[in-house]
N, C-alpha and C positions, 0 to 999 in steps of 0.2 A: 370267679377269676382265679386263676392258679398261677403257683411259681413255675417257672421253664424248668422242664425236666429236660428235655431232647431238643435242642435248639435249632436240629436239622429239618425239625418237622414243622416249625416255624415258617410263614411267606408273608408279601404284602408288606406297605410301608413301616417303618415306627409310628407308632403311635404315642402322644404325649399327655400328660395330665399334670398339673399344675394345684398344689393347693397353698394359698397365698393368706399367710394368718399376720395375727395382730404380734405376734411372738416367733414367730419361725415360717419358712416358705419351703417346702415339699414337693420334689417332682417322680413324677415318676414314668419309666418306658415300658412299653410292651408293645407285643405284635401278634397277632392273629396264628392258631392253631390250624391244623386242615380239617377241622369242624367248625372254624368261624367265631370260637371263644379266644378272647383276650388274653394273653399270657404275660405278666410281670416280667421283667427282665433286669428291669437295677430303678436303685433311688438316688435323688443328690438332694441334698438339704441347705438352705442360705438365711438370708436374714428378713426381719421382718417386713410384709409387702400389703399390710392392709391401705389399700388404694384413699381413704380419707387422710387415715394420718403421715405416711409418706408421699415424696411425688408421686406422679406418675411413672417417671424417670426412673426414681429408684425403685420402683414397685417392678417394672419392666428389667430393671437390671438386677433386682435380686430372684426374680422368676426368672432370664437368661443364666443365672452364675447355678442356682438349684439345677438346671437343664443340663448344663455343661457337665456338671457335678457326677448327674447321673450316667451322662453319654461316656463319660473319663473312661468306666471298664468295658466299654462297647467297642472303644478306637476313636473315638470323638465326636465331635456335634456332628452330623452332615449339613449342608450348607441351607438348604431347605425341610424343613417340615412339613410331611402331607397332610398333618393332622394333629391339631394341639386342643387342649380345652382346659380353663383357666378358673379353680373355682376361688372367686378371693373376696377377703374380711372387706368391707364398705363398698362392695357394688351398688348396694343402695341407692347410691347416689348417683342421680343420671351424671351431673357433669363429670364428676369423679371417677364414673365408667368409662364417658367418652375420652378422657384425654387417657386412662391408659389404653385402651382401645385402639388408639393412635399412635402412642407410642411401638404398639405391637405391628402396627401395619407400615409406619414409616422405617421399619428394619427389615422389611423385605421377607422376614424370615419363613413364617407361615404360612401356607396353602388355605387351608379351613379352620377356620378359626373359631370358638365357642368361648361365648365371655359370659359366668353367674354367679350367684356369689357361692358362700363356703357352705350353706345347706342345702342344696336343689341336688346336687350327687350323692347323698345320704342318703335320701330318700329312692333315687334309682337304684344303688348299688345296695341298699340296705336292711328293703322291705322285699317282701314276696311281691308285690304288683304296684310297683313303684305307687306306693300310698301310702303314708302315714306320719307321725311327727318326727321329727331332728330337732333335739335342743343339742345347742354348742357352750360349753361352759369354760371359757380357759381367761385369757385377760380381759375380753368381754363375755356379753351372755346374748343369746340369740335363739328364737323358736321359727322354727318353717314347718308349715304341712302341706299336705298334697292330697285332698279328699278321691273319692271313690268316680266323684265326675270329674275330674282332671281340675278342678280348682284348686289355686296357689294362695296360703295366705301366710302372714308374720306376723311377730309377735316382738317387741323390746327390741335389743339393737341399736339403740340411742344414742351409745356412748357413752366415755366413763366418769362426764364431766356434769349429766346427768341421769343414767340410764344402767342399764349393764347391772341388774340387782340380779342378786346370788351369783355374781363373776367371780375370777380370780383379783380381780382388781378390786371390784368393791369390799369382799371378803377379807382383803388385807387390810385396806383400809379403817373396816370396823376394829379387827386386829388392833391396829398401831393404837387406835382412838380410844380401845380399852385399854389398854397399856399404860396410855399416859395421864388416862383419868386415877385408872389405881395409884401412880409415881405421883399424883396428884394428892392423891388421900378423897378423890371424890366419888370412889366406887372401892368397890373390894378391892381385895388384893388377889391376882389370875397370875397363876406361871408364865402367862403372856408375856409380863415384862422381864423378866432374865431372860426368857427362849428369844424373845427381839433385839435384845441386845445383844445376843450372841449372833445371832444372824445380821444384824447391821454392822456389825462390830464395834459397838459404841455402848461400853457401859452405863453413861449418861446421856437417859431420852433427851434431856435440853439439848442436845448438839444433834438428835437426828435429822432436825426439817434440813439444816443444809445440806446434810448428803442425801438424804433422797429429793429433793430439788433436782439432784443433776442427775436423777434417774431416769429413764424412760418410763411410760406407765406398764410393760412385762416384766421389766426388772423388779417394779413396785409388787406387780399381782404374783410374784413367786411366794411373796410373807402367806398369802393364803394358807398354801404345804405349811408351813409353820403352825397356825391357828390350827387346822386341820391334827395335825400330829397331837397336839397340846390339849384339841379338845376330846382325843383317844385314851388319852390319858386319866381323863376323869374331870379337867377343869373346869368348874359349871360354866364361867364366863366365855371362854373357849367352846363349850358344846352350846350353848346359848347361841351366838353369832354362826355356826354349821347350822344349825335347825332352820334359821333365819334364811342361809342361803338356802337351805333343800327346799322350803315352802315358797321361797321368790320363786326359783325356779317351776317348782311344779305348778305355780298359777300360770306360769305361762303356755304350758301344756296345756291345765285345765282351760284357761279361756278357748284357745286354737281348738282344742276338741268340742268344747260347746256348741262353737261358733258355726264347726266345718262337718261333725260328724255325727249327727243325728242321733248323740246316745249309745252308737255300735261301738263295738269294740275296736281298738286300736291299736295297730302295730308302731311302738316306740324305738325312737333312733339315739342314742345318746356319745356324743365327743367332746374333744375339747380336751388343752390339757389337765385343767383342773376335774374334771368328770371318768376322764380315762384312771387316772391316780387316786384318786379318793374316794375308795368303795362304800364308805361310811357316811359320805354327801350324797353318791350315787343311789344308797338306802333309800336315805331323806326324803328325794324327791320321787321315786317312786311309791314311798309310801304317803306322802302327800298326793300326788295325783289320786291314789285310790282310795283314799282318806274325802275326798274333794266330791267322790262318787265317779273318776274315770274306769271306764273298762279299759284292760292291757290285756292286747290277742299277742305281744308277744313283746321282749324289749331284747335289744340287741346294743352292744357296749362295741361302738368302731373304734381300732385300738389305731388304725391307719387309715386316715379318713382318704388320703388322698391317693387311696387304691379306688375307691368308688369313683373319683375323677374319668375315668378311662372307661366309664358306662356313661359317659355323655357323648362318647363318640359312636356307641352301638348303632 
């Protein structure tokens, strides 16, 4: 997929792609070249649209306002679209699919419509033969693959309430928990705790549970970067809890490749905004996987995941 160089050479309808996270929601336009490849043409960015944790409603209207966002340097939305495809955080969930499903179709807006979640486009736009694993690491964690026979499987995904190990979310979490066990005197003492209190901006841990109460759980999983930075630094308690996520993560690899890939080697897909930023987690888990005995025929780091969106309409 390429950016437009010559817009004149451009035909055929716009084409949409939508990628709906638990933290940010991603659109992006393009339109077919006169050899039939997909050309980028603009993004518009909105707010968070994982289909479990917001409505429907709003999941559909922060995917509309992204869409708008993008169309702005275009001249505007056209009234119709021939062609959308929606890749979003908690598809999972049949019911949860189906009402925004509904919502997308009681607005008239869409012609053809593709609804999957945020790993099934990683894999098409990703791999050499639409085959291989996608872990997503950003305020949740999530593994999809796609074997050699066209079989689909998953891995975590759960949620952050019990699930989502080596997330942005759960990783921060650990963060805070060592923090306040140090403030405690019941653990060592980690640079953890002043770096969190500069970032909460509460010099005393006792006063943080109420302001993060009235957080959203991405606002929460941002402290990850924090840990992450601190455990760059040298902090053992801080590289302690990064290790921790690199190896959650990479077991989810590993099972998915047990599971699906007969021992062959594997081409690796990794996003997410915690995975995309943090080359030193991103280490972790690849060397976990191959630590574990997985073969990697290649890894590739999507910086924009919701450019592969627009290979579900090929």
């Amino acid at each position: 997929m390429n950016q437009a160089s010559d817009k004149s050479k451009l035909h055929g309808p716009y084409l949409v792609g939508v990628d709906g996270g638990g933290s940010k929601t991603q659109a992006v336009i393009g339109r077919r070249d006169i050899d039939g490849k997909i050309v980028v043409l603009s993004y518009g960015i909105a707010g968070p649209a994982n289909i479990q944790t917001v409505s429907a409603q709003q999941a559909w209207d922060q995917c509309r306002l992204a869409i708008d966002r993008a169309f702005a340097e275009l001249g505007g939305t056209p009234d119709e679209l021939d062609a959308a495809a929606f890749a979003m955080a908690g598809e999972g969930s049949l019911p949860h699919r189906k009402a925004f499903i509904h919502e997308i179709e009681r607005s008239g807006v869409v012609k053809r419509l593709v609804v999957t979640h945020d790993a099934r486009p990683l894999i098409a736009g990703g791999t050499p033969d639409d085959c291989g694993i996608a872990m997503i690491a950003g305020t949740g964690s999530f593994a999809f693959c796609r074997n050699p026979r066209g079989v689909e499987d998953r891995c975590g995904g759960w949620g952050y309430l019990y699930g989502d190990e080596g997330s942005g979310y759960s990783l921060a979490i650990a963060g805070l928990r060592a923090a306040v066990m140090a403030a405690d005197g019941r653990a060592a003492a980690t640079e953890l705790l002043p770096a969190l209190c500069d970032w909460i901006g509460e010099t005393d841990a006792r006063k943080w549970l109420p302001i993060l109460r009235r957080w959203a759980p991405e606002q929460v999983a941002a402290a990850a970067g924090v840990v992450c930075r601190i455990a760059m630094h040298g902090d053992d308690e801080a590289s302690r809890l990064v290790q921790a996520a690199g190896e959650a993560l990479s077991h989810h690899l590993i099972t998915l490749w047990r599971r699906q890939f007969d021992q062959a080697p594997v081409h690796l897909v990794l996003t997410g905004g915690l995975l995309i930023a943090e080359q030193g987690l991103r280490d972790r888990v690849l060397a976990g996987f191959t630590k574990a005995g997985g073969h990697c025929a290649g890894c590739r780091v999507i910086d924009r995941p919701v450019d592969t969106v627009l290979h579900l309409l090929d």
